[in-house]
C-alpha positions in Angstrom: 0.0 0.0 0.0 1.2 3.6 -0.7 0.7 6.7 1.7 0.1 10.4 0.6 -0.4 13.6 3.2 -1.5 16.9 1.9 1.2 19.4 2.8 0.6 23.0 3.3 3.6 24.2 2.1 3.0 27.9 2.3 0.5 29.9 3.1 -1.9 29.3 0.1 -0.5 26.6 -1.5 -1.3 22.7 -0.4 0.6 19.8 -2.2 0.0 16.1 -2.1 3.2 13.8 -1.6 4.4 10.6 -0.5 4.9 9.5 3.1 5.4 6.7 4.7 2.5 4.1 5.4 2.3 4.5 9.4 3.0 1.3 11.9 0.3 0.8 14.4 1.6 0.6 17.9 0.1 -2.3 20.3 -2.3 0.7 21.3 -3.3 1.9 18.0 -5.6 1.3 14.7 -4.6 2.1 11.3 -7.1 3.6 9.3 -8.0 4.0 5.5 -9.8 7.7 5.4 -12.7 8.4 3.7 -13.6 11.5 4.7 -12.3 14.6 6.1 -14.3 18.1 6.8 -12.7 21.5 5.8 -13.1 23.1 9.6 -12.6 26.9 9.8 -9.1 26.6 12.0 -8.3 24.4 8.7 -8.9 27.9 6.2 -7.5 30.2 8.4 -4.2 27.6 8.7 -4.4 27.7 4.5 -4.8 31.3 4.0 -2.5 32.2 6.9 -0.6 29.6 8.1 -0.7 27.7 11.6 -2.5 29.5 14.8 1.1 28.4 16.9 3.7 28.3 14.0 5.9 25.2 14.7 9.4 26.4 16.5 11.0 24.1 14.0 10.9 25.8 10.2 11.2 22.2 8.4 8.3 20.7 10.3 5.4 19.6 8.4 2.1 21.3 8.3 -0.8 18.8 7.8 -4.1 19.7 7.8 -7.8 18.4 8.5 -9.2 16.9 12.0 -12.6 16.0 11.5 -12.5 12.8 9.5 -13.7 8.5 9.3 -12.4 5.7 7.3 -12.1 1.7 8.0 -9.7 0.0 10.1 -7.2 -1.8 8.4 -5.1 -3.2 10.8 -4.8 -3.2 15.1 -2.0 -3.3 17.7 -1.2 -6.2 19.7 -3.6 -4.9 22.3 -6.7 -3.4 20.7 -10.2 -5.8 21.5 -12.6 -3.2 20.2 -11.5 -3.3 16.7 -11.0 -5.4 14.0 -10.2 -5.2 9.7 -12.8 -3.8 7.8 -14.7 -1.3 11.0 -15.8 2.0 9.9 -14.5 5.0 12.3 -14.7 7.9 13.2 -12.2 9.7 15.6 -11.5 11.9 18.3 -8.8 14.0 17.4 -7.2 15.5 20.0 -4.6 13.0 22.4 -4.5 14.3 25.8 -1.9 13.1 28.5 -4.3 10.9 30.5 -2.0 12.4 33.3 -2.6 15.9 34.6 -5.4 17.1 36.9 -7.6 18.4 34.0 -7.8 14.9 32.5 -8.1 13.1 35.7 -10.8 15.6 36.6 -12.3 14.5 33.1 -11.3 18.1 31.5 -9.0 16.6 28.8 -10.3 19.3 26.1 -7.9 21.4 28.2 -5.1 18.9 29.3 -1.8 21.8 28.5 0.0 18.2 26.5 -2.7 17.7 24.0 -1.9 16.4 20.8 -4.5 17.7 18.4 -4.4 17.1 15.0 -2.8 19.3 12.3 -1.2 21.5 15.4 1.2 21.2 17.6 3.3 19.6 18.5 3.1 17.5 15.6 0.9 19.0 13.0 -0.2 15.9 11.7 -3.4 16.0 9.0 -6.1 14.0 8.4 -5.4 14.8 4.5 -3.8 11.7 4.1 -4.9 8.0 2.8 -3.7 6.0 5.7 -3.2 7.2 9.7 -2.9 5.6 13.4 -5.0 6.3 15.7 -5.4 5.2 19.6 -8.1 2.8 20.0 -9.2 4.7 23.0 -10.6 7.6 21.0 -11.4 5.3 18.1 -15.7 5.0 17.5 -17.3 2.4 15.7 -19.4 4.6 13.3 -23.3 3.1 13.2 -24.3 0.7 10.2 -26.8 2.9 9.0 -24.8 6.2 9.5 -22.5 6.6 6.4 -18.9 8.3 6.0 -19.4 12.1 5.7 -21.8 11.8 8.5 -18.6 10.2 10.7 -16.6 13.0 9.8 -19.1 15.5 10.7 -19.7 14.3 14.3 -16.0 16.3 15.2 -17.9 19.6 14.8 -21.7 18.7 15.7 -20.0 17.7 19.0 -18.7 21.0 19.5 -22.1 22.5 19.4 -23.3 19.5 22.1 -20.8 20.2 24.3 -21.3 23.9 24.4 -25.4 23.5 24.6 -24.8 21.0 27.5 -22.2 23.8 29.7 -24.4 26.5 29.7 -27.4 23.9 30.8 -29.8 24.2 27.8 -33.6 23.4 28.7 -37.0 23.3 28.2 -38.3 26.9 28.6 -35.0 28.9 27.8 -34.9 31.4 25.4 -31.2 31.2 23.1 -29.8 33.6 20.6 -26.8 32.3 18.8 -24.9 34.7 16.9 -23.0 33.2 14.0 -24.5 30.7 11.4 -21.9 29.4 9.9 -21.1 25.1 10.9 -20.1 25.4 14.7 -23.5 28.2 14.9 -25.8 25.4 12.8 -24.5 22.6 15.2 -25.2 24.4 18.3 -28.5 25.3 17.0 -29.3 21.9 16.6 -27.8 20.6 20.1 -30.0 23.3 21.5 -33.5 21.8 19.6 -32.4 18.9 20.7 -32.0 19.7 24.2 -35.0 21.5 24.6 -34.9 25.1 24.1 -37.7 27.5 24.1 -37.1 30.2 21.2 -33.9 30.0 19.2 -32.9 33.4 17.4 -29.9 33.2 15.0 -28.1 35.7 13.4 -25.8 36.1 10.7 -25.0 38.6 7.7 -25.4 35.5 4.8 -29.1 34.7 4.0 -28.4 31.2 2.7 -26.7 29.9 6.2 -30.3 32.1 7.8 -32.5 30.1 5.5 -30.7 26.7 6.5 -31.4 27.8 10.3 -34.8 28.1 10.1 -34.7 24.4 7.9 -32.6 23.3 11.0 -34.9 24.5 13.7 -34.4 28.4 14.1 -37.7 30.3 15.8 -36.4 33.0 13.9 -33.5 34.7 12.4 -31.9 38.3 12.3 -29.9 39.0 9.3 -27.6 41.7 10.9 -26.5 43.5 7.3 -30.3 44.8 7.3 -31.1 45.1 11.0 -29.5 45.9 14.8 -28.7 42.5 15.8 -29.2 43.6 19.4 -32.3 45.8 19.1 -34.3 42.8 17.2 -33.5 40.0 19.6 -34.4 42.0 22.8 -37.4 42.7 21.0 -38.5 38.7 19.7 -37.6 38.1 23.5 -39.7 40.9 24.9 -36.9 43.1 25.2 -35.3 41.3 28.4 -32.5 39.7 25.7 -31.7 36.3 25.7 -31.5 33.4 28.7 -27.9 32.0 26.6 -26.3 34.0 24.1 -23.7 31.6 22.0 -20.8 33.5 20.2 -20.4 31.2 17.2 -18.6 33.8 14.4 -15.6 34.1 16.1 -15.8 38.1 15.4 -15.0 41.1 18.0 -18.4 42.5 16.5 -20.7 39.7 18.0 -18.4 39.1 20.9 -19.6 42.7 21.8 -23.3 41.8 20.4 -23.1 39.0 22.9 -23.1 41.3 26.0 -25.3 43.3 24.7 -28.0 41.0 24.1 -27.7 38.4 27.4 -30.4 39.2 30.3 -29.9 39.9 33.8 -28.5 36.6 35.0 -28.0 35.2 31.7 -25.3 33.7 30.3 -22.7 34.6 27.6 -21.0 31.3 25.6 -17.9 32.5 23.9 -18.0 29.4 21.0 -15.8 31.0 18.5 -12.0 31.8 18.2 -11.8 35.4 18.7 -8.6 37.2 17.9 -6.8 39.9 19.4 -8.7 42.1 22.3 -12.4 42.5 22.5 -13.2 45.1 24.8 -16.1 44.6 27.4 -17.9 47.0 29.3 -18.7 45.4 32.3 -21.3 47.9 33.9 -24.0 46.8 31.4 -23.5 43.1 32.1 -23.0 43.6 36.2 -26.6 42.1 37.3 -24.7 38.1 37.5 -24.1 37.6 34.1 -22.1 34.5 33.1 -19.6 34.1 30.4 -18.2 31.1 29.6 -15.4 30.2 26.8 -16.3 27.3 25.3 -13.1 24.5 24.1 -13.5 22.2 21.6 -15.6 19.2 23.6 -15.0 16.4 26.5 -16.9 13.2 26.8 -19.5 14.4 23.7 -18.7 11.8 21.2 -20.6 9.2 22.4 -24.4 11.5 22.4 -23.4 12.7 19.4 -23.0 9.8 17.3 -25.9 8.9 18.6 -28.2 12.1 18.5 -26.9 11.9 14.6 -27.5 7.7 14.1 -31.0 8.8 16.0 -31.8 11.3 13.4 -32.4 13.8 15.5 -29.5 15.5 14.4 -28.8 16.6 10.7 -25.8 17.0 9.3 -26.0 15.7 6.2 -27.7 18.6 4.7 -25.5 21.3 6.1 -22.8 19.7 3.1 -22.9 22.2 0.5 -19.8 21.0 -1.8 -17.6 18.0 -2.0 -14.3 17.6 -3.3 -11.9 14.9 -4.4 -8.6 14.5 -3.1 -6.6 15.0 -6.0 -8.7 18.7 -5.3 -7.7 19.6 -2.4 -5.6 23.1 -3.4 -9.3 24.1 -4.5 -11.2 23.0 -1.9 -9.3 25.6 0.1 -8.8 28.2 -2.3 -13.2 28.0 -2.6 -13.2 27.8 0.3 -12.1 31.3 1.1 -13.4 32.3 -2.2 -16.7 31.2 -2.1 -17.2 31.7 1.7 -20.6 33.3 1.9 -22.0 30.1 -0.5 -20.1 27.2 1.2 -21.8 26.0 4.5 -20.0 23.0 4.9 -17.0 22.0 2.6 -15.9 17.7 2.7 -13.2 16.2 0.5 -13.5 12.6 -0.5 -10.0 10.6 0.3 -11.6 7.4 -0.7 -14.5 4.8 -0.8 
């Protein structure tokens, strides 16, 4: 069998070459991908290269996290799994050590090894990886291969619906429809929630909200964001306000639009400083940054096997390996069209 990784090379410019087939260890799975989704962290790391550059200038840049294939061969010590499975994985390898993982925090364990960043940068992009069996999941008969590489982000909008305590009765604005906003809309229908509000300056990603369970949505090119939420929610704001853009602008929205004693969800990847005035939020509001997921994988693949939980539909484009300089490049390019961008690594 031969091995390829797609390398970014530079900012801009991905190129597939050969690598060698990877060993499992007596821990580990080797797996054939089929599918890998083009996550935001993944166009920002094409258009501008890594979040934490490597400290070592020769080191490889893979990209891609969210991804399932089939097993096609086990260490000496995995029971769980045998040739021919179809996965899905976990992507991120914390220590198992510290007290965050021992206190079942592992999203936040400081020796993570996530995928495509440090300290090894290694990709999805690729036709053949290891994985550990213990963040290895069988992916359900009747759920197919893009649907295992799309429970990575769905589980990002679980896990942040589940810590700020989503329930029957509460009133949610999410601010931000682009994947991580559309998943966390759907982990909050799922969980209960009263009125859902979403907002976003793209009409198509509004119209697949209200498909996808939206009360209603607030297209913020045409409208104050905050004025029109307070008023849908009787002008008290919002019980949970979710940050999904990953913008200064609806981090600031976000205050703005909680209620007294309501709670702020910082979902996105905000850059740089966002200032905060805390005088209009000082009647106990919460804010809570949100980090990746812990513990999510297993509700998730099964809120999606369920069909309760569509993510299927949110796939606007798909393209083949051999493509994968244009998946990126369209997917800057074409940003207000794409919803959800997967590349196809094989059958």
């Amino acid at each position: 069998m031969k091995n390829t990784e797609a390398i970014l090379v530079t900012p801009g410019v991905m190129r597939i070459e050969e690598c060698p087939m990877p060993v499992p260890a007596e821990d580990e799975v080797l797996i054939k991908v089929a599918y890998v989704g083009i996550c935001g962290s993944d166009v920002h790391g094409f258009e501008c290269g890594p979040f934490i550059p490597p400290k070592d200038p020769s080191q490889k840049i893979g990209l891609g996290h969210e991804f399932s294939g089939t097993v096609v061969s086990v260490g000496a010590k995995v029971t769980r799994f045998k040739e021919g499975d179809r996965v899905l994985c976990e992507p991120g390898i914390p220590c198992g050590k510290c007290e965050y993982c021992l206190g079942g925090h592992y999203n936040i364990c400081p020796q993570v090894d996530f995928m495509a960043t440090q300290p090894n940068y290694k990709g999805a992009l690729t036709n053949y990886l290891t994985h550990p069996e213990s963040f290895t999941y069988h992916l359900p008969a009747h759920m197919d291969m893009v649907e295992g590489a799309l429970v990575e982000p769905a589980a990002v909008g679980m896990h942040a619906a589940e810590l700020a305590g989503v329930k029957p009765g509460k009133n949610v604005l999410i601010l931000g429809a682009g994947c991580i906003g559309l998943m966390t809309l759907q982990a909050c229908v799922l969980m209960g929630a009263e009125r859902i509000v979403v907002a976003d300056v793209i009409d198509r990603r509004l119209e697949k909200a209200l498909q996808l369970g939206a009360w209603h949505v607030i297209n913020g090119r045409k409208e104050d964001t905050v004025d029109r939420s307070r008023a849908l929610f009787g002008g008290d704001g919002a019980d949970i306000v979710f940050e999904t853009a990953g913008s200064r602008v609806t981090a600031m929205q976000s205050f703005a639009s909680v209620r007294r004693g309501g709670e702020v969800m910082i979902v996105g990847t905000i850059p740089g400083e966002t200032p905060v005035d805390f005088l209009k939020i000082n009647r106990e509001v919460k804010v809570q940054t949100v980090f990746r997921y812990a513990n999510n994988f297993p509700m998730t693949i099964q809120a999606i096997s369920s069909g309760r939980f569509d993510v299927l539909t949110m796939v606007t484009d798909e393209y083949t390996y051999e493509n994968v300089q244009k998946a990126f490049e369209e997917s800057l390019s074409r940003k207000a069209e794409i919803i959800k961008g997967v590349i196809k690594i094989s059958d």
